[in-house]
MIPALUM-953177 format. One line per field, with one value per atom (N, C-alpha, C, CB): x, y, z; residue in three letters; residue number from 1; atom name. Coordinates in steps of 0.001 Angstrom, whole numbers, plus 524288, in hexadecimal, padded with zeros to 5 digits. Glycine has a CB too. Layout:
<rs>
X <- [X|...] $
Y <- [Y|...] $
Z <- [Z|...] $
type <- [ala|...] $
seq <- [NUM|...] $
atom <- [CA|...] $
</rs>
This chain:
<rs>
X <- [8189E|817C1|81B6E|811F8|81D5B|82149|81D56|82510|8206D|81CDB|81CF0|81E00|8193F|81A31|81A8A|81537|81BA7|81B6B|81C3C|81EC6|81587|814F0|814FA|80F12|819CE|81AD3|81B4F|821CA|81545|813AB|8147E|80CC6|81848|817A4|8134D|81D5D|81010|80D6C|81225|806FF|80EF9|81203|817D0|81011|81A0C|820A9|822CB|82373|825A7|826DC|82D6B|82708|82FA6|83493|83982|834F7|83899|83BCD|83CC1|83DB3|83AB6|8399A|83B30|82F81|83CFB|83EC6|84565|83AF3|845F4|84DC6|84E0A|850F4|84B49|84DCC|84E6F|8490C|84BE0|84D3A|84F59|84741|854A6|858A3|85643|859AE|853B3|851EC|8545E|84C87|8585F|85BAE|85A4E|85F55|85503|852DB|84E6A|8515E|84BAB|848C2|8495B|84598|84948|8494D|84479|84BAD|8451F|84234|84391|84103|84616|84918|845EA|84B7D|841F0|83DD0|83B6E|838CD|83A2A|83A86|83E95|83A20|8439C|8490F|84840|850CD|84877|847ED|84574|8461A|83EC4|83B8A|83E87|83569|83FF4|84242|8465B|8453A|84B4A|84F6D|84EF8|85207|849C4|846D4|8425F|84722|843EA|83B38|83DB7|8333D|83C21|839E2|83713|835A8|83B1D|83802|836C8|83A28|833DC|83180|83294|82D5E|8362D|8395C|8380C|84032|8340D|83227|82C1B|8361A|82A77|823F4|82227|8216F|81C29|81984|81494|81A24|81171|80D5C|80A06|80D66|802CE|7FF58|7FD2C|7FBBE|7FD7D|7FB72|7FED6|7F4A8|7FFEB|8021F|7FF60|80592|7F9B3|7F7C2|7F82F|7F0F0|7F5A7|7F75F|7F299|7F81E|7ECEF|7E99D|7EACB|7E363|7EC1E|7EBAF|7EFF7|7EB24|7F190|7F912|7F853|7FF0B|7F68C|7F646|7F14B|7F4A5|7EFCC|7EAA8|7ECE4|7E2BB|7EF0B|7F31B|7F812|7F717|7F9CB|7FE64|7FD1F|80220|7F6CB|7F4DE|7F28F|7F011|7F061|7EE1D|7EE77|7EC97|7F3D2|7F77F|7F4AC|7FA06|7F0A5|7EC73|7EC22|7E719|7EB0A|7EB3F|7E7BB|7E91B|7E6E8|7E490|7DE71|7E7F6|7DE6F|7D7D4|7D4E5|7D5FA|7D996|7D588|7D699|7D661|7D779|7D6A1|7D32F|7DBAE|7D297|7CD5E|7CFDE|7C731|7D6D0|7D845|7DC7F|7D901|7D99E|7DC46|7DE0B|7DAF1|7DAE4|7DD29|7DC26|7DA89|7DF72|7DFC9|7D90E|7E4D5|7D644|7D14E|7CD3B|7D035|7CEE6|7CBEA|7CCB0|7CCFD|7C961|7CB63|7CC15|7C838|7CE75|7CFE9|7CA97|7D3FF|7CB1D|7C54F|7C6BE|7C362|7C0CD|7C24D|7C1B7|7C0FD|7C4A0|7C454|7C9E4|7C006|7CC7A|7D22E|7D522|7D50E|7D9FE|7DB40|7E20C|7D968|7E2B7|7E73F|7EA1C|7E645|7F10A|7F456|7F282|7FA77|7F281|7F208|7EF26|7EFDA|7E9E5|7E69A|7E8A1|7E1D0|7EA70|7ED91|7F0A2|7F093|7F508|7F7D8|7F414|7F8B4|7F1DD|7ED7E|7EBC3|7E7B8|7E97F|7E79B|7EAF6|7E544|7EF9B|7F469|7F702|7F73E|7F26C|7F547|7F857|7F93A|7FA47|7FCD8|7FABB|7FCF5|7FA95|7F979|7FB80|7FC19|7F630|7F6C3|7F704|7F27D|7F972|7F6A8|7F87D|7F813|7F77E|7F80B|7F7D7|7F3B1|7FB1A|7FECF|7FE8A|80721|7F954|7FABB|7F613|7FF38|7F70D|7F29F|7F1F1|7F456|7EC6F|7ECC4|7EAF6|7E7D6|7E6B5|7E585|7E2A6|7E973|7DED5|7DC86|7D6A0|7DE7B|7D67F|7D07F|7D0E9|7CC5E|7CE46|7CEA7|7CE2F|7C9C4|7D0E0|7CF67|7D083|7D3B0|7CCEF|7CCA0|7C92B|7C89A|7C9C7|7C73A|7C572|7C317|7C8C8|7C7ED|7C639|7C575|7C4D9|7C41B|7C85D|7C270|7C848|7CC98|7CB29|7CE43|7CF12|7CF20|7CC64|7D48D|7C87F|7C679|7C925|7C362|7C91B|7CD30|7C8F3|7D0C9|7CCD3|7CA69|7CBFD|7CD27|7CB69|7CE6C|7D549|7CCE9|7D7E9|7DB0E|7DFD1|7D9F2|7DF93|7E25B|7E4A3|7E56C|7E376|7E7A3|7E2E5|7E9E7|7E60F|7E5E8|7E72E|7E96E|7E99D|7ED33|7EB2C|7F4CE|7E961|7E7B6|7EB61|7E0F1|7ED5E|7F04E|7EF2A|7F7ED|7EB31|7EB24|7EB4E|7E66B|7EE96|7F0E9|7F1BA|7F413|7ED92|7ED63|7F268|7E7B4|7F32F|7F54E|7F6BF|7F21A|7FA43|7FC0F|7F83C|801EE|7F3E0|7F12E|7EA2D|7F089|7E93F|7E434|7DF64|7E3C6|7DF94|7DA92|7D4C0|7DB84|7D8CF|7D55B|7D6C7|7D655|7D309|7D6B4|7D49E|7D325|7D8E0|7D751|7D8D7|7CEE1|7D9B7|7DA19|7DE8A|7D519|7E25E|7E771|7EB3C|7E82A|7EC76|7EE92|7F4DD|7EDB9|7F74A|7FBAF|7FA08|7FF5C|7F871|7F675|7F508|7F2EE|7F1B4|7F0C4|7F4FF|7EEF1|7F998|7FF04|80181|8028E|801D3|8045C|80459|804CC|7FC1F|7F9A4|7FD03|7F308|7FB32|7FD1C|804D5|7FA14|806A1|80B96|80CB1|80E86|806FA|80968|80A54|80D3A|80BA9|80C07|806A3|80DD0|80799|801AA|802E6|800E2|8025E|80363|8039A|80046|7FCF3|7FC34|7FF64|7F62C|8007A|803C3|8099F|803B9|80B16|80F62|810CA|81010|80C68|80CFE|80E7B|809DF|8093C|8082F|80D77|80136|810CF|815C2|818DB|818D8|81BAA|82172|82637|823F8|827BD|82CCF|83242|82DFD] $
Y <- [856C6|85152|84DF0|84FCB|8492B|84677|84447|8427A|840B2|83DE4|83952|83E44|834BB|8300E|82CA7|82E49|827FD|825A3|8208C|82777|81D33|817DD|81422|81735|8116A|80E1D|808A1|81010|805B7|80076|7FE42|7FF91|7FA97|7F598|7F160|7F20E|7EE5A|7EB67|7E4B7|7ECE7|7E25B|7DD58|7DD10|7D96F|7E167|7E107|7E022|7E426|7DB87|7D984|7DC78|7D142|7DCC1|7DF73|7DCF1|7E23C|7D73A|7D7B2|7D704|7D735|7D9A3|7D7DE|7DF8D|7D499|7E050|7E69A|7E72C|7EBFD|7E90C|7EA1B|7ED43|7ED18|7F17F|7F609|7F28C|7FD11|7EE45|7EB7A|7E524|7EB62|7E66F|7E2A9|7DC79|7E187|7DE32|7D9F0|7DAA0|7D95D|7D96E|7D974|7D799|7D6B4|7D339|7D1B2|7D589|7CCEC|7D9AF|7DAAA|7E029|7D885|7E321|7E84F|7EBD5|7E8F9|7EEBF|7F2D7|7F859|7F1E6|7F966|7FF0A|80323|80109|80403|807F9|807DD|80647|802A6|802D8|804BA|7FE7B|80245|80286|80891|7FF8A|80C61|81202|81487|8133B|813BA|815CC|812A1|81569|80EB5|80C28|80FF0|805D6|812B5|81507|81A18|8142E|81CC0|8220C|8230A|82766|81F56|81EA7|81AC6|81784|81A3A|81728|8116B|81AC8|80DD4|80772|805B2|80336|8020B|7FFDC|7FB05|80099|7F94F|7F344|7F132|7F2C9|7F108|7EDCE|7EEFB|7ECE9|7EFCC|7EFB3|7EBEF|7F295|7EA66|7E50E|7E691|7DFC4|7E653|7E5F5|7E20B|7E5B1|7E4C7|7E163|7DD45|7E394|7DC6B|7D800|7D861|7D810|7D249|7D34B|7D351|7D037|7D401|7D4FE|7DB7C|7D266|7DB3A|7E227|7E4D4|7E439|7E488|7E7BB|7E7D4|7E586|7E388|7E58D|7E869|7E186|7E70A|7EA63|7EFA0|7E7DE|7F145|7F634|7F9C2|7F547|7F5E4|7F9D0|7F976|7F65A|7F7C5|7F70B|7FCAD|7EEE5|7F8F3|7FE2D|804DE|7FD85|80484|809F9|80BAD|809D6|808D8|80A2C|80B81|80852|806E9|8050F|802CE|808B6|800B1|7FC24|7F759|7FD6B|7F25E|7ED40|7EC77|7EB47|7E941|7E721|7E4D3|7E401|7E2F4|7E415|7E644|7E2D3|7EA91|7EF65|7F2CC|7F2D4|7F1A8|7F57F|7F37D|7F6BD|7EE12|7EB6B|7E845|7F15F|7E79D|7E63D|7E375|7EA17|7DE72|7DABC|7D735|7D94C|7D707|7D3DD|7D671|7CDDB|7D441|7D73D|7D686|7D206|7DA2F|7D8EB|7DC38|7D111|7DCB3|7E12C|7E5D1|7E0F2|7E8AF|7EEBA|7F05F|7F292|7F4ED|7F81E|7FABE|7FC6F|7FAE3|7FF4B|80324|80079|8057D|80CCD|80F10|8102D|80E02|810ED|810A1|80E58|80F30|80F73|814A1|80A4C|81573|81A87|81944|81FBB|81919|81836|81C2C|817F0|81C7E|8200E|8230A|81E71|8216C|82508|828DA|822DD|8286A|82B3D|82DFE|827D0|82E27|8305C|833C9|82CEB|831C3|8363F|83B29|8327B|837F5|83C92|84072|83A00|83EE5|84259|84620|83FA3|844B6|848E3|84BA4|847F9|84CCA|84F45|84BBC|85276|847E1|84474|84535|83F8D|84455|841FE|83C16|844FF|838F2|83423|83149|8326C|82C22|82B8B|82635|82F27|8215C|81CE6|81B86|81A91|81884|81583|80E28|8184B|80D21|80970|806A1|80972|802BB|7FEC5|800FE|7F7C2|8047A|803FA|7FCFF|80937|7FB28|7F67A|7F53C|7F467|7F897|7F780|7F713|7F8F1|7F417|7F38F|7EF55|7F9EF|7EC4C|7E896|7EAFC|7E478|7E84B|7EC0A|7E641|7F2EE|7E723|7E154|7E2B0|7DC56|7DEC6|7DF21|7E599|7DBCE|7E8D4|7ED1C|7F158|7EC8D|7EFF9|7F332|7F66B|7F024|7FB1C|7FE18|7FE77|803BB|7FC9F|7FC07|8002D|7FBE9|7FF53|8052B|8086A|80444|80C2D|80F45|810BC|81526|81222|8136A|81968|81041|81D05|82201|82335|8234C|8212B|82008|823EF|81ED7|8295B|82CD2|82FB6|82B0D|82ACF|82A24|82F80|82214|83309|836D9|83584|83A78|832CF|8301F|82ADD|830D4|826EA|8222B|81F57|82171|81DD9|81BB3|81470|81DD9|81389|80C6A|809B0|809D8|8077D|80100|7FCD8|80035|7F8D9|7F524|7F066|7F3C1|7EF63|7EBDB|7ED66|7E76E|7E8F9|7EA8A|7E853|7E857|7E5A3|7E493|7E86A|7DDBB|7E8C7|7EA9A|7EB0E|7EA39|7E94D|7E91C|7EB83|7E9B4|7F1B5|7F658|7F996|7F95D|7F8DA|7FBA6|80384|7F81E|80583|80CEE|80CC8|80FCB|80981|80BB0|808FA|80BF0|8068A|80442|80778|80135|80BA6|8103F|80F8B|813F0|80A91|809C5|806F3|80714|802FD|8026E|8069A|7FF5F|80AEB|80F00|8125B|81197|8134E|8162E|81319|817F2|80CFD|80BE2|80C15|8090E|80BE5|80DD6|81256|80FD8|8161A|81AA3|81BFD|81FAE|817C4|81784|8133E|8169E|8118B|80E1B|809F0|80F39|80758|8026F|7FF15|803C1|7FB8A|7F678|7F1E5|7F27A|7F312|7EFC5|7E95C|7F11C|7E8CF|7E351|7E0DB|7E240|7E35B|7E189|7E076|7E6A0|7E35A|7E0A0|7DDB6|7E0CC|7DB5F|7D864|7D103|7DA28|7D3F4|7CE06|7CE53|7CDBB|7D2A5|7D0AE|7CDC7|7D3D6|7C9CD|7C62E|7C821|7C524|7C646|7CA95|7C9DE|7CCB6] $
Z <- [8210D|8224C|81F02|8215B|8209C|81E01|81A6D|82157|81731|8131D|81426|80DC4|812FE|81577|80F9F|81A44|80FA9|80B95|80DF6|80785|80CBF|81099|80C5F|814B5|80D22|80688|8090C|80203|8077F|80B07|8056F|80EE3|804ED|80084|801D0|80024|7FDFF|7FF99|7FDDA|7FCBE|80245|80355|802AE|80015|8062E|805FC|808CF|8051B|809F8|80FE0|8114B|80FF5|81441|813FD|81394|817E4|81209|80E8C|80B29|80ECA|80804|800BC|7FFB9|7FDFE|8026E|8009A|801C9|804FC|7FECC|7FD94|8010C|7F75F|80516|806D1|80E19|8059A|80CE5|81268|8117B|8166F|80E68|80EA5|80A93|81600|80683|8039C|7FF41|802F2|7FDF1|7FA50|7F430|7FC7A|7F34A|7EF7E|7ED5A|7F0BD|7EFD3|7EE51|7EE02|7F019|7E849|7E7C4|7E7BA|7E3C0|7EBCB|7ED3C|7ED36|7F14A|7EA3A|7EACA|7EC6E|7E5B4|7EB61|7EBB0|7F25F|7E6C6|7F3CF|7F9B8|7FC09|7FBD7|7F9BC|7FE62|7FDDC|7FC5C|7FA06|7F903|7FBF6|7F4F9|7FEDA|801F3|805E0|800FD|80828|80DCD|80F9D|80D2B|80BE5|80C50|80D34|808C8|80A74|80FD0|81161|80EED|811FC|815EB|81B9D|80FCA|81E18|822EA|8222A|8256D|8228A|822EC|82670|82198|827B3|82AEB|82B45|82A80|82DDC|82C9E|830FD|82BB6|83521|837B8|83A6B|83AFA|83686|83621|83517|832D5|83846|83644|83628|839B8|831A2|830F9|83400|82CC4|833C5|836FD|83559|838AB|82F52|82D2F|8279D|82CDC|826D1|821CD|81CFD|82121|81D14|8176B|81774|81621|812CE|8116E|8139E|809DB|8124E|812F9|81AC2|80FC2|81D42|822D2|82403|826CF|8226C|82321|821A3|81E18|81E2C|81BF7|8200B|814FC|8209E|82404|82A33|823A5|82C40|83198|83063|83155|82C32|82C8C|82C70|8273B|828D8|8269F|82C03|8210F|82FB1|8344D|83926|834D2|838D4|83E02|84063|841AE|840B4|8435B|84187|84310|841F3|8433A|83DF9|84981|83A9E|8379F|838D7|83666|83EBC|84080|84203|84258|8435C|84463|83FEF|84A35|83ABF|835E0|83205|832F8|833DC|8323F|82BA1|83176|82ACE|82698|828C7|822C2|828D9|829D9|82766|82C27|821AF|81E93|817A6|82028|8158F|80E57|80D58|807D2|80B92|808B8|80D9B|807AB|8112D|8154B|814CC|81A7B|8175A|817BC|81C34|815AB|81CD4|8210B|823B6|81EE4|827BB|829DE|82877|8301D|82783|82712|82934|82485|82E53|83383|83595|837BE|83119|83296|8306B|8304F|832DE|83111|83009|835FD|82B29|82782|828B4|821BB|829FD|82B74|82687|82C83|8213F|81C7B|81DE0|817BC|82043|82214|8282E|82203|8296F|82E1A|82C95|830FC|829C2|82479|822D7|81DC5|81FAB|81C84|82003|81A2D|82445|827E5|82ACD|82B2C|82C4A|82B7F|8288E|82C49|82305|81ED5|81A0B|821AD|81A86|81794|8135A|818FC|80D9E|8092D|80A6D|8044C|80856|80922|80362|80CC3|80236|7FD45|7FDF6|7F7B6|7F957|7FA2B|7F341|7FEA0|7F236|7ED35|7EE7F|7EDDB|7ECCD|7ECF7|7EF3A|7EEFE|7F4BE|7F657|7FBFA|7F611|7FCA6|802AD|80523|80540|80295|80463|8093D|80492|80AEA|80D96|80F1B|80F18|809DC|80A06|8051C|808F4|803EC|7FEDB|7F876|7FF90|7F5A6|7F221|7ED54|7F214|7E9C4|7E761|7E155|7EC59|7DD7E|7D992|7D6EA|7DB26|7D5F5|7D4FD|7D892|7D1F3|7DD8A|7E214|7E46D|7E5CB|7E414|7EA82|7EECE|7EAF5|7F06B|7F667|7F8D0|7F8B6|7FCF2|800FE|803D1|80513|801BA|8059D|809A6|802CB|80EEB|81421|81287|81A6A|81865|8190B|8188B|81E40|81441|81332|814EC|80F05|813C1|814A2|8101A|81790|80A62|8079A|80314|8059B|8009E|7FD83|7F70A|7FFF2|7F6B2|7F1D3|7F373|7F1CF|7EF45|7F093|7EBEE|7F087|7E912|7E44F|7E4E2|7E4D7|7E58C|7E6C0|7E2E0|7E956|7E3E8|7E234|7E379|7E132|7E424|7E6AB|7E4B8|7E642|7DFFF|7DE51|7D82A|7DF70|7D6C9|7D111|7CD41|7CF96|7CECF|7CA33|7C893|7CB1D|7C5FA|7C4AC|7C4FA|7C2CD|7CAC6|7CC9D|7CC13|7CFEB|7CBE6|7CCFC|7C862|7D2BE|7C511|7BFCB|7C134|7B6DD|7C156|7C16C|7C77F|7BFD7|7CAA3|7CEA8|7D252|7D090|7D060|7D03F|7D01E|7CC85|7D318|7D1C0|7CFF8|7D67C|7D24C|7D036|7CB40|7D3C0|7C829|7C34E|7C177|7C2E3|7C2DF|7C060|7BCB1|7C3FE|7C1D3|7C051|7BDBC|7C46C|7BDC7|7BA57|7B4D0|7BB4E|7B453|7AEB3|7AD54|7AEE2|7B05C|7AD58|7AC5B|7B100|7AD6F|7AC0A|7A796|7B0C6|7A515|7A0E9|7A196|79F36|7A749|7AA22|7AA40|7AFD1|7A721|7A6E8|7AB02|79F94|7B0AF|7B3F1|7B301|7B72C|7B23C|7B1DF|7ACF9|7B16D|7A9EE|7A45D|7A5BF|79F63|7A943|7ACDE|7AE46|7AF73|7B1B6|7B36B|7B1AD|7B550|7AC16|7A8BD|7A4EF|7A445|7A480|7A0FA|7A26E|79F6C|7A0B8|7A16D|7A46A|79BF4|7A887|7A7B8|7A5EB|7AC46] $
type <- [unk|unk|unk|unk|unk|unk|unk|unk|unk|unk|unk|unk|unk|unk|unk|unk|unk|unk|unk|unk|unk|unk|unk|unk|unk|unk|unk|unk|unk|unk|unk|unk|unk|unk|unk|unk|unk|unk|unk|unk|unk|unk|unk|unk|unk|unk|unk|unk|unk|unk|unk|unk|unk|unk|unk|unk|unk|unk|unk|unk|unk|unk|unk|unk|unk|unk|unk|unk|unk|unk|unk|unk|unk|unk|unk|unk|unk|unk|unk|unk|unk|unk|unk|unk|unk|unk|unk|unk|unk|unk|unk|unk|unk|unk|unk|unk|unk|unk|unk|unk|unk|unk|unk|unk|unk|unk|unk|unk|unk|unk|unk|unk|unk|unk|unk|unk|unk|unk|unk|unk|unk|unk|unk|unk|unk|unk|unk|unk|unk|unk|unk|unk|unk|unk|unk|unk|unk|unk|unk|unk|unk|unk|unk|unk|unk|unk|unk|unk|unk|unk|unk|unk|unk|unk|unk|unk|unk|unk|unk|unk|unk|unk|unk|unk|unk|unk|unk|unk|unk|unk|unk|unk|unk|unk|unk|unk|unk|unk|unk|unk|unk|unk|unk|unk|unk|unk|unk|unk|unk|unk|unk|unk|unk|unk|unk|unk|unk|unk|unk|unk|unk|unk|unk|unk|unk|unk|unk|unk|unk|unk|unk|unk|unk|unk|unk|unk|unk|unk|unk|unk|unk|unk|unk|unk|unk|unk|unk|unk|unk|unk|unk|unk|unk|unk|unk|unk|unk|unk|unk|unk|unk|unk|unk|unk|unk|unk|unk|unk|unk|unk|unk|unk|unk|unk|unk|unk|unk|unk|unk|unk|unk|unk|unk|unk|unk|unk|unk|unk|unk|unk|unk|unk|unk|unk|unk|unk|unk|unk|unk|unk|unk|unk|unk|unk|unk|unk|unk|unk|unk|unk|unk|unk|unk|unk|unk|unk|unk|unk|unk|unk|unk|unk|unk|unk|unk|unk|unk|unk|unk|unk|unk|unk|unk|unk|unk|unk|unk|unk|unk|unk|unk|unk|unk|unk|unk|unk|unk|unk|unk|unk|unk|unk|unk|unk|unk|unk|unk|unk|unk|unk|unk|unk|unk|unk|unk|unk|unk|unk|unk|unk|unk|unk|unk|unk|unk|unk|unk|unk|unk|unk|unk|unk|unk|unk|unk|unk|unk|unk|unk|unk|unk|unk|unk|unk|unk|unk|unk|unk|unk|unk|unk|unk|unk|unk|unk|unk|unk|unk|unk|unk|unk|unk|unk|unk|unk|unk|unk|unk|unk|unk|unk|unk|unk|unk|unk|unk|unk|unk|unk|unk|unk|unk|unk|unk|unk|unk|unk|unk|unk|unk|unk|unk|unk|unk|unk|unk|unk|unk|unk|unk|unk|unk|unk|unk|unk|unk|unk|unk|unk|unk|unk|unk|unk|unk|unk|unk|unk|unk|unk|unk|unk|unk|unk|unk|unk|unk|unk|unk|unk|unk|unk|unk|unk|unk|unk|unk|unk|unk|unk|unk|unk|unk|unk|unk|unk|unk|unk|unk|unk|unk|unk|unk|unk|unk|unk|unk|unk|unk|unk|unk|unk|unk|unk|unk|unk|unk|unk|unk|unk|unk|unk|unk|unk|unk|unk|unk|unk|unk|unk|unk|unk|unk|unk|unk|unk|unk|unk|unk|unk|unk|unk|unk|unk|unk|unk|unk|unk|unk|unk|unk|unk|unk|unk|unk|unk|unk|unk|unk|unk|unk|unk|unk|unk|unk|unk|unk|unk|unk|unk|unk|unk|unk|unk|unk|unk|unk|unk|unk|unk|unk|unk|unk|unk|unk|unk|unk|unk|unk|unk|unk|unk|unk|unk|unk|unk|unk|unk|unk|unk|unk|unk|unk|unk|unk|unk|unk|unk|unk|unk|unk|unk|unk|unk|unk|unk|unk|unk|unk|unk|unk|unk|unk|unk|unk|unk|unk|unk|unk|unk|unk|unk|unk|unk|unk|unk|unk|unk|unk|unk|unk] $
seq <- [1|1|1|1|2|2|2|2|3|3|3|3|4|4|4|4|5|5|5|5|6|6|6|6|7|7|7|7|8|8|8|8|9|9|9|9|10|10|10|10|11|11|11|11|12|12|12|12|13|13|13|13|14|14|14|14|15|15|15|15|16|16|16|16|17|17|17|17|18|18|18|18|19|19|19|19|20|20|20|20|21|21|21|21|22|22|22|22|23|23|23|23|24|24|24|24|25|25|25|25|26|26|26|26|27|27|27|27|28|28|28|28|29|29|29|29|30|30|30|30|31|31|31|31|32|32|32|32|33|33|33|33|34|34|34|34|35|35|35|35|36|36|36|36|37|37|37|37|38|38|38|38|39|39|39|39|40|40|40|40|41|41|41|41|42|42|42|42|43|43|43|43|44|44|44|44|45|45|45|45|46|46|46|46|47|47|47|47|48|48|48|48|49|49|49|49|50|50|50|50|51|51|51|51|52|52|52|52|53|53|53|53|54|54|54|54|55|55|55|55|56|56|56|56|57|57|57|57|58|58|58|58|59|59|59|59|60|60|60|60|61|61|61|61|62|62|62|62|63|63|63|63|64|64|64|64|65|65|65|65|66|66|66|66|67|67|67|67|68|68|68|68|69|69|69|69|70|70|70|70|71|71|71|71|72|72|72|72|73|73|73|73|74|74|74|74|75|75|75|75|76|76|76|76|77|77|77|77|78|78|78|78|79|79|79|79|80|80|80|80|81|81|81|81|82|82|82|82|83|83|83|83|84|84|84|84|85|85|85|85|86|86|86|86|87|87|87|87|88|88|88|88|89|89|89|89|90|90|90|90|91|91|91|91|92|92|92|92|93|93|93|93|94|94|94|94|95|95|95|95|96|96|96|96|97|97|97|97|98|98|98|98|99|99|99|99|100|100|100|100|101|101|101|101|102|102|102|102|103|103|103|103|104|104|104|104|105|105|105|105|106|106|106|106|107|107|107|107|108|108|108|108|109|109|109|109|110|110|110|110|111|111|111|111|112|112|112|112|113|113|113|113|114|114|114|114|115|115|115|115|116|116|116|116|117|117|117|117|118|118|118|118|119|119|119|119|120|120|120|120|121|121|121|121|122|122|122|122|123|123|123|123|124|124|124|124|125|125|125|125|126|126|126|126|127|127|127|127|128|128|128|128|129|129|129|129|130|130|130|130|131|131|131|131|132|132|132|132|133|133|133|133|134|134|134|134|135|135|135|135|136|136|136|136|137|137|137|137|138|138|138|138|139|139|139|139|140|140|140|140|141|141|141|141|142|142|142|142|143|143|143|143|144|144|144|144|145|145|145|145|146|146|146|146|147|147|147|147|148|148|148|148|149|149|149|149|150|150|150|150|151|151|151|151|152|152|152|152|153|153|153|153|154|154|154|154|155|155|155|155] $
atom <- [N|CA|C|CB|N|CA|C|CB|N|CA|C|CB|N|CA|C|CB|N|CA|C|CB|N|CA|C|CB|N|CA|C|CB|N|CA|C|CB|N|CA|C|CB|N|CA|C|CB|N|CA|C|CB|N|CA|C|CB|N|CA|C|CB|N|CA|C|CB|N|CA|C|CB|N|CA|C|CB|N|CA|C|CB|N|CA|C|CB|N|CA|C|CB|N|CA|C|CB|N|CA|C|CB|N|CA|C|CB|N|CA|C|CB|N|CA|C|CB|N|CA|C|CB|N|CA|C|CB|N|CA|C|CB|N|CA|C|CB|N|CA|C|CB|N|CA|C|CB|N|CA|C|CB|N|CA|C|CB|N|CA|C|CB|N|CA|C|CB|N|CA|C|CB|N|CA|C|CB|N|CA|C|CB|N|CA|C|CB|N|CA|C|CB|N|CA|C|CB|N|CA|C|CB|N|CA|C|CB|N|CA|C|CB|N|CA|C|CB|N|CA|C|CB|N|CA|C|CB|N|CA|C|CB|N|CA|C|CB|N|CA|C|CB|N|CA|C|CB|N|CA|C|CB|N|CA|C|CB|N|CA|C|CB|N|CA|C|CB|N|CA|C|CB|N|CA|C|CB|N|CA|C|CB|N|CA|C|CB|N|CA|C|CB|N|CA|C|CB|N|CA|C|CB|N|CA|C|CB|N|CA|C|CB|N|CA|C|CB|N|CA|C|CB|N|CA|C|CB|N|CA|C|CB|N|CA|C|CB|N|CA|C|CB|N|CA|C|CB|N|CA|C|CB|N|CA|C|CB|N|CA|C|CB|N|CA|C|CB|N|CA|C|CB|N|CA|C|CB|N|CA|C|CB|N|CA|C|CB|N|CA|C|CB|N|CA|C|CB|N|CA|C|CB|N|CA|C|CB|N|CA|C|CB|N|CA|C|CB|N|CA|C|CB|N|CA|C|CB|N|CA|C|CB|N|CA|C|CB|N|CA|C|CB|N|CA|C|CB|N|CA|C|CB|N|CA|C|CB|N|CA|C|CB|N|CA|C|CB|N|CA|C|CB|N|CA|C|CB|N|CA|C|CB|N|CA|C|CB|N|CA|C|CB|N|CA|C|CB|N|CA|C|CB|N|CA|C|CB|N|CA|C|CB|N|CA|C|CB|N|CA|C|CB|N|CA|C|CB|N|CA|C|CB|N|CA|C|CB|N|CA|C|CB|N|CA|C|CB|N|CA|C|CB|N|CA|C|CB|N|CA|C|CB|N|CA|C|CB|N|CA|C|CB|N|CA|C|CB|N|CA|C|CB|N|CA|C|CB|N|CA|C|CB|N|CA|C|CB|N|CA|C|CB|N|CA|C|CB|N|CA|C|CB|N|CA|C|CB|N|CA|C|CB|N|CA|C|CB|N|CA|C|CB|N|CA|C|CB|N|CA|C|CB|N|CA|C|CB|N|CA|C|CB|N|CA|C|CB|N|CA|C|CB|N|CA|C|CB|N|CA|C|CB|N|CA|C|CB|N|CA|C|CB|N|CA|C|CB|N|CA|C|CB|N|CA|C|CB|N|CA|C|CB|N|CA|C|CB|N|CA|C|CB|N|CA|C|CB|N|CA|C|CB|N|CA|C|CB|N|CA|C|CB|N|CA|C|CB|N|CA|C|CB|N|CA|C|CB|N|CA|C|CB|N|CA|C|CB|N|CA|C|CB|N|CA|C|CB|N|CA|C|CB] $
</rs>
């Protein structure tokens, strides 16, 4: 089976990336996956917030019939995520980062549905919401990196 690698930036419009003729903004690491992977330079999403978009794109169905129509809803769990389509063909599935489809607030994680996903690594955001379970804050702990102290330095 080939390997897939589904590399969704959140809020990246196209043209704020160097590998499609934006000359101000360095992205090397995109232009790198653009130069052997497969882009998609005229795709349009079903809604432009994220939680409906993500549950449209994960579904291929319409945002009212996935029941996430707007940021702060959830997805039904009667939907069936390509991840989970994957998985079920054998795939190892896994996820780095924000699936986003369900609310997730004041120290809460988000609900996962039948996801597909085997590897879960979630990271909603760069700040501390969720202390132990920030998995990118987590890795950055264990690399010695004090995020929020970052942030508050001068530059």
């Amino acid at each position: 089976m080939p390997n897939i690698l589904w590399f969704c930036t959140d809020q990246q419009r196209f043209d704020t990336i160097e590998g499609l003729n934006n000359e101000y903004v360095g992205t090397p690491n995109i232009r790198r996956f653009m130069d052997q992977s497969v882009t998609f330079t005229h795709a349009f999403v079903q809604n432009p917030l994220c939680s409906p978009s993500r549950a449209s794109f994960l579904t291929g169905r319409y945002p009212r019939t996935t029941g996430l129509r707007a940021n702060g809803q959830r997805i039904r769990e009667s939907e069936r995520l390509l991840s989970r389509i994957l998985s079920d063909f054998g795939y190892e599935c896994g996820l780095a980062g924000k699936l986003h489809l369900s609310p997730c607030a004041n120290g809460r994680v988000e609900d996962r549905i039948d996801d597909g996903y085997r590897q879960f690594w979630w990271s909603h955001d760069l700040m501390d919401h969720w202390p132990g379970r920030n998995m990118w804050l987590e890795w950055l702990k264990s690399q010695g990196v004090a995020w929020p102290k970052l942030l508050a330095e001068p530059a």
